[in-house]
C-alpha positions, 0 to 999 in steps of 0.5 A: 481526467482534466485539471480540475480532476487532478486538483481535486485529487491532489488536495484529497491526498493531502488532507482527505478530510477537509471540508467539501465547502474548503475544498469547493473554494481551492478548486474553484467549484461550487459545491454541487458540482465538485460532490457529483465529480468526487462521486464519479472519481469514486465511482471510476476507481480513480478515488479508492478509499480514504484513510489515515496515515498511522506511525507504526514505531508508535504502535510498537511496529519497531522493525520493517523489512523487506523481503524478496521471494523467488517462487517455484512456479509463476503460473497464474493460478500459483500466484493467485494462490500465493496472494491469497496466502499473503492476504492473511496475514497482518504484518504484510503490508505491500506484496508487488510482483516483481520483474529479474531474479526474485519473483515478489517483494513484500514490504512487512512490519513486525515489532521485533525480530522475535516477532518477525522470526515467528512471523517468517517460521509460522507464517512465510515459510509455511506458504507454498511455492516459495523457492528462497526468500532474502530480508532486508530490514530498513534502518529508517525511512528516509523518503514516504510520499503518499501523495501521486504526482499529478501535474 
């Protein structure tokens, strides 16, 4: 990746809907060019998907929590199970494996804690291979970046 990689990137996390002619003149590059590099970013994984940012309080997505899973075993088959499991379900929106004491941290939403109880009661603890699980529930956000530091 060179500079002008980077820059591409950049403006894309920051408006991934702007014109290829806008962009062609931020980065300094006609616009044939500058869709054949966007291409082989794609093309390499380095550009994954485009999408929107969504508020999820106004979709009535009031509460989101955190919660730390310690599981029974951690072969690899057992976690490829247990992501699978997760997959399922809409409130979770991040899973990450995790190193220390607790094994995975899952970031959900929910849109009460009626609906997460359910969710947790219905869904969560009826995955197998869970040892414990701790929440936490955010009081707000405070820091979101949804733009990578590119340099």
């Amino acid at each position: 990746m060179d500079k002008i990689d980077r820059q591409v990137i950049t403006a894309l996390q920051r408006d991934g809907r702007r014109t290829l002619s806008d962009l062609s003149e931020e980065v300094g590059l006609s616009a044939t060019p500058l869709a054949r590099r966007i291409a082989r970013l794609e093309r390499e994984g380095v550009i994954t998907g485009y999408s929107a940012r969504v508020d999820a309080e106004r979709l009535g997505l009031d509460l989101t929590a955190f919660i730390l899973v310690e599981l029974e075993t951690q072969t690899r088959a057992a976690l490829d199970r247990f992501e699978a499991e997760l997959r399922r379900f809409d409130e979770v929106m991040e899973c990450h494996l995790m190193t220390g004491s607790r094994d995975i941290l899952i970031r959900a939403v929910a849109a009460d804690l009626k609906a997460f109880d359910r969710f947790l009661e219905e869904g969560l603890m009826q995955v197998g291979n869970i040892r414990s699980m701790r929440s936490s529930f955010a009081l707000r956000t405070m820091i979101r970046k949804d733009e990578l530091p590119l340099g």
